[in-house]
C-alpha distance (Angstrom), angle and dihedral (degrees) to the residues before:
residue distance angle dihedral
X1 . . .
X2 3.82 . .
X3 3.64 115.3 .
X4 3.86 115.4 -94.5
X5 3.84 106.2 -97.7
X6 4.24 110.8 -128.4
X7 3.78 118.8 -98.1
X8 3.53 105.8 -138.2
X9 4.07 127.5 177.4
X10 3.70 117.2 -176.6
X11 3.83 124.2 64.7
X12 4.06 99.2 -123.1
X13 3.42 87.6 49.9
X14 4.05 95.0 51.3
X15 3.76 84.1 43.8
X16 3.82 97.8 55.2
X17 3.41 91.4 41.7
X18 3.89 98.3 57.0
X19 3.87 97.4 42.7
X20 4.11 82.5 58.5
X21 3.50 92.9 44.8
X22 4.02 90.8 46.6
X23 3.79 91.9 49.5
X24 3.88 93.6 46.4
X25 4.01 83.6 53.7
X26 3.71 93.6 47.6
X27 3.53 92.4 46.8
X28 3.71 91.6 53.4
X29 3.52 100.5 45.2
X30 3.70 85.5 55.8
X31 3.71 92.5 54.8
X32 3.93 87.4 52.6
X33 3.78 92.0 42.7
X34 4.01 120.0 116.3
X35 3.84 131.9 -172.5
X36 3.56 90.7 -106.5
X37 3.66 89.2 47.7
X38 3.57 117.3 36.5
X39 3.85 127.2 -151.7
X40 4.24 107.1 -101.2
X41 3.40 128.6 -163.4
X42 4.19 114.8 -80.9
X43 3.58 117.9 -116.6
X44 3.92 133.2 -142.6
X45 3.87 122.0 -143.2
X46 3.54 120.4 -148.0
X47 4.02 124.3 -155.9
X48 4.09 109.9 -176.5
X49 3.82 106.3 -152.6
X50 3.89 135.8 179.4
X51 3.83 83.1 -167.7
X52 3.64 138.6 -132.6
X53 3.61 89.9 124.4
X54 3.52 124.3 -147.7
X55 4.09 142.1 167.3
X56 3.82 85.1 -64.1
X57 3.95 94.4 53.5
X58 3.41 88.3 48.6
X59 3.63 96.4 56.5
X60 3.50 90.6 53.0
X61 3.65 93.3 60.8
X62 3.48 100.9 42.7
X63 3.78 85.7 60.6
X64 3.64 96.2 46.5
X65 3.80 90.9 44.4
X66 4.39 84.3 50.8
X67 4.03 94.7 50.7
X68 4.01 104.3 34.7
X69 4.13 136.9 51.3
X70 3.38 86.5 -139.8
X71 4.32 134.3 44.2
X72 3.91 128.7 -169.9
X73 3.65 122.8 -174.4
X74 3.59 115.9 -159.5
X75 4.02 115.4 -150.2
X76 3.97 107.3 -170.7
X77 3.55 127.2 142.8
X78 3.37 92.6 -148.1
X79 4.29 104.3 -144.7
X80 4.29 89.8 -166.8
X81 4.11 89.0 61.5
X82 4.47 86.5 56.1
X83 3.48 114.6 85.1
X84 4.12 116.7 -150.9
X85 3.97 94.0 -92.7
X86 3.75 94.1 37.6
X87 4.10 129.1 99.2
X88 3.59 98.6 -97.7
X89 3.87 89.8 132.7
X90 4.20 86.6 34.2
X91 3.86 95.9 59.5
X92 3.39 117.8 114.6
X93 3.89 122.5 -108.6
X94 3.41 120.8 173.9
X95 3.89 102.3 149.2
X96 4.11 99.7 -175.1
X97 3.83 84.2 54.4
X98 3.86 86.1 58.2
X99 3.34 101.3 42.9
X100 4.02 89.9 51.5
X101 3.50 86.0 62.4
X102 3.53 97.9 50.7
X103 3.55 93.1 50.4
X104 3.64 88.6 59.0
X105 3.94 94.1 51.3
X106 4.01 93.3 43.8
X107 3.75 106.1 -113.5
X108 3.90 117.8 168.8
X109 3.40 100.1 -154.5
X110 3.55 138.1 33.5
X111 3.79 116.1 -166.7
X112 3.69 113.3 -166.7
X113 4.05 110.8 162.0
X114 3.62 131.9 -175.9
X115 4.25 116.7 -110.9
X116 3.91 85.3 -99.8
X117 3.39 102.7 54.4
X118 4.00 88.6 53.3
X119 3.87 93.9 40.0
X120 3.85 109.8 22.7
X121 3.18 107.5 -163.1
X122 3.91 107.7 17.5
X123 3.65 133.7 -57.4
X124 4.33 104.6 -20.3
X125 3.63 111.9 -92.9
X126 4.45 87.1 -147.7
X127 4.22 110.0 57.4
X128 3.35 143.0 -172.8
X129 3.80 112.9 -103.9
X130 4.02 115.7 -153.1
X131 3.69 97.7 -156.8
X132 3.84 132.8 -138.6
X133 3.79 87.3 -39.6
X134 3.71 98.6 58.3
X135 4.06 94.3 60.4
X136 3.32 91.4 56.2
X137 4.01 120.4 95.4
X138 3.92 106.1 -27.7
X139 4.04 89.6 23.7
X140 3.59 91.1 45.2
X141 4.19 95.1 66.5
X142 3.95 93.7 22.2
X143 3.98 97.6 48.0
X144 4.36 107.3 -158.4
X145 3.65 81.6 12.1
X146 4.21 85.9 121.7
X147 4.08 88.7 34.1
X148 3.57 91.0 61.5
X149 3.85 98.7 43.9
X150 3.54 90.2 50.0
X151 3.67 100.6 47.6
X152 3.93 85.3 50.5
X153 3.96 100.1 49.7
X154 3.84 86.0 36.8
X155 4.18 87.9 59.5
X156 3.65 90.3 38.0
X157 4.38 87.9 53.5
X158 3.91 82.6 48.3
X159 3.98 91.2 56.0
X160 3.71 97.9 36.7
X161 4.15 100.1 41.2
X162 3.75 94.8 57.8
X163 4.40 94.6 49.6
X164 3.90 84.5 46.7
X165 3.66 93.6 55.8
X166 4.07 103.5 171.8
X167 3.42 95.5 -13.0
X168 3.77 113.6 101.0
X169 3.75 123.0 -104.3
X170 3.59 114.3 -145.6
X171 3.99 119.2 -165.8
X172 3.60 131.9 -159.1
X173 3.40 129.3 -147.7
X174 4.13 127.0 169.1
X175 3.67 114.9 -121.4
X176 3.96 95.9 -135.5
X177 3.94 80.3 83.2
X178 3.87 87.2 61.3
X179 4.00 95.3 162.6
X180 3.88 91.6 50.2
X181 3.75 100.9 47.7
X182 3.87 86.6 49.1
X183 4.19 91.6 44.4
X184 3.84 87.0 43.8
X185 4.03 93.2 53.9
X186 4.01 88.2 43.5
X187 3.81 88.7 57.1
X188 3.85 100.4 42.7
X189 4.08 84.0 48.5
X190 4.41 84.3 42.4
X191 4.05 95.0 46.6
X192 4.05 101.2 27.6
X193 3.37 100.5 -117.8
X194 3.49 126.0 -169.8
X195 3.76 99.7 -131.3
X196 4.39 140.6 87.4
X197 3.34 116.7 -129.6
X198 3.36 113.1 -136.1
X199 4.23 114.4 -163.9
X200 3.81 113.1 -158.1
X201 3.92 114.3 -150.8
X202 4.14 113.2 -110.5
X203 4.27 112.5 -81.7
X204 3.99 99.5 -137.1
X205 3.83 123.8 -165.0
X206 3.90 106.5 -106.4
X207 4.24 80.5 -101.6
X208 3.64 92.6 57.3
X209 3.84 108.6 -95.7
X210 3.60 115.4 135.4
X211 3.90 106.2 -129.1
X212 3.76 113.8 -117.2
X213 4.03 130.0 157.2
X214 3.46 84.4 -112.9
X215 3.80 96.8 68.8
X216 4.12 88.6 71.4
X217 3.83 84.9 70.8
X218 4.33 86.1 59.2
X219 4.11 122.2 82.6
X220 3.30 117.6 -139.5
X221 3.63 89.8 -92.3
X222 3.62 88.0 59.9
X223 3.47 100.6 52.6
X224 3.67 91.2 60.9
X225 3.28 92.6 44.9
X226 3.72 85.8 53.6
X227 3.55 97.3 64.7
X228 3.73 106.3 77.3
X229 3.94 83.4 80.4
X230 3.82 89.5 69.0
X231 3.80 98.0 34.3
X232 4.00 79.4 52.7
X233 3.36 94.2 53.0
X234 4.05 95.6 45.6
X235 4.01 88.2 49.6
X236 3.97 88.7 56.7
X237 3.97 84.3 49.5
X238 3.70 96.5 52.2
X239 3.71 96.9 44.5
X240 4.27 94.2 50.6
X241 3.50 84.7 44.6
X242 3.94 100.0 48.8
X243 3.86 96.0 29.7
X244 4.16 111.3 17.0
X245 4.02 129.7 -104.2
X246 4.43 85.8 -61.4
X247 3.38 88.2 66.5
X248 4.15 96.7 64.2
X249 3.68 104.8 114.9
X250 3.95 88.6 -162.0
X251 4.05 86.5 166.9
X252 4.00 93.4 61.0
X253 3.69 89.4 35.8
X254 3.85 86.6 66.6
X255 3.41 104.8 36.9
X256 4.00 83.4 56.3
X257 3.36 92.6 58.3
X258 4.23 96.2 40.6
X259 3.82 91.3 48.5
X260 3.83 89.1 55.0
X261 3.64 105.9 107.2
X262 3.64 118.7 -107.2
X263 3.88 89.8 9.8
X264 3.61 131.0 113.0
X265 3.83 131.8 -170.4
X266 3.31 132.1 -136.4
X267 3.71 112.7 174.2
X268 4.28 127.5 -24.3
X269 4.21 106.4 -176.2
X270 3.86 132.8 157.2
X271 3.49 118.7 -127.0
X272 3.73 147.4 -174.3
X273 3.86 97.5 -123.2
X274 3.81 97.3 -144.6
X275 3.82 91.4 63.7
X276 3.72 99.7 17.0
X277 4.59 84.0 -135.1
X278 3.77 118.9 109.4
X279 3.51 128.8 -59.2
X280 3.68 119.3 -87.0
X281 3.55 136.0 -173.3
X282 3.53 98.1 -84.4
X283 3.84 96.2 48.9
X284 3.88 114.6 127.4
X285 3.62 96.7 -173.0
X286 3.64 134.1 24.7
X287 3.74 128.8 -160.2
X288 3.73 134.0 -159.6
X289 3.59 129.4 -138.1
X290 3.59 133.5 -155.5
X291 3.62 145.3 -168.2
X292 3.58 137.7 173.4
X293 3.95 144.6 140.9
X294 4.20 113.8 -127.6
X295 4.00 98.5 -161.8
X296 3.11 100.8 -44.7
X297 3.81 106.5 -19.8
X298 3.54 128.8 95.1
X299 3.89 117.9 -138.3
X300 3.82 130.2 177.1
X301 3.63 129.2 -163.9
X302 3.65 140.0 167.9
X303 4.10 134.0 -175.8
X304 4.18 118.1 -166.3
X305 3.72 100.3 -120.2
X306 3.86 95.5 -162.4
């Protein structure tokens, strides 16, 4: 059994504790170090949760814990990313859960602090804005949806960079939340940060779902219901494969997912997933985006097609 990783929840104390933990990793590597391999610099890996973890989390972790000395898991219901009519209060939290499942993966630290020690005060007066591409698609029907996330990882960046010092941060981010990995790399590019972001391909049930802490909130039912989204998504695949992009039926692609009982669609585009606008000619890879409420549970999904 791995050692139980320690919870920690104010910022000075998160900070103190990774500069030791750094040092104790640079200190070792020395000790291991040879002249035909040097001693480099130890890293720290970052995973930015809201919790709930599932098979997904997990895989993030694991990953962090196999590239970096030291891991820190974030657990922050973030209340900026909820909009009035969303499930802010709903979400689940269930921190022991989480914590079991970091102990499994081998994360040091845990940091899981309160609302106020993130926004002192009340919600920030100064934001994070996430430009013209964060009102597209997810920003579009969750409006400061992006804003929110951004002005959260951005904080968490500001805490993390400075107890890293020269050592390099490396963040992970799961690649089912397409639209935020690409608005998170635009802002570390945009404000300079210190940090690598590090996408982590989608974790799928063995039937196709892509996990999410939102599938807790589906009944079995549901879940089966849900999978037409996937199935959608591996259709589109097989015809751009077979047939090239002017073979996308993107009409009938919808419509399959809209007549699906119990299903309702929100959006289902292709896009070039360095800009997140429509493919063009000179596109080398193409990305499809989907949205859709199951009852009453919103799920996304998406599936590179080339």
């Amino acid at each position: 059994m791995a050692n139980s990783p320690e919870i920690v929840r104010s910022i000075e104390e998160l900070q103190q504790k990774i500069r030791k933990a750094l040092k104790h990793a640079k200190k070792v590597r020395a000790e291991q170090a040879t002249e035909e391999s040097p001693a480099k610099q130890p890293t720290l890996g970052y995973v930015a949760t809201m919790g709930a973890f599932h098979t997904g989390h997990a895989t993030l972790l694991r990953r962090a814990r196999e590239q970096n000395d030291v891991v820190v898991v974030s657990i922050f219901v973030n209340p900026l990313q909820f909009g009035p009519d969303e499930d802010f209060d709903r979400y689940p939290r269930d921190l022991n859960a989480d914590v079991a499942v970091a102990v499994e993966a081998g994360v040091d630290f845990v940091f899981a602090p309160s609302v106020e020690e993130i926004y002192p005060g009340g919600k920030p007066r100064i934001t994070v804005f996430s430009g013209e591409l964060g009102q597209k698609f997810e920003g579009k029907t969750r409006p400061g949806h992006f804003d929110g996330a951004l002005t959260v990882i951005n904080k968490f960046f500001n805490i993390l960079a400075p107890a890293a010092g020269r050592c390099t941060l490396n963040a992970y981010f799961g690649q089912k939340d397409a639209q935020q990995v690409s608005l998170v790399q635009r802002m570390v590019a945009d404000f300079n940060h210190s940090v690598v972001v590090k996408p982590v391909a989608i974790v799928r049930d063995d039937n196709g779902l892509a996990l999410s802490s939102r599938n807790e909130y589906l009944s079995e039912e549901e879940r089966e219901k849900a999978l037409v989204l996937s199935r959608t998504l591996a259709l589109l695949r097989e015809q751009i494969l077979g047939r090239g992009i002017e073979s996308l039926d993107l009409r009938s692609a919808r419509d399959k997912i809209n007549h699906a009982e119990n299903v309702n669609l929100d959006y289902l585009e292709v896009v070039d997933p360095t800009t997140f606008e429509a493919p063009t000619a000179d596109s080398t890879r193409i990305l499809a985006l989907v949205a859709a409420y199951v009852g009453e549970t919103r799920l996304i999904d998406n599936m590179e097609l080339i």
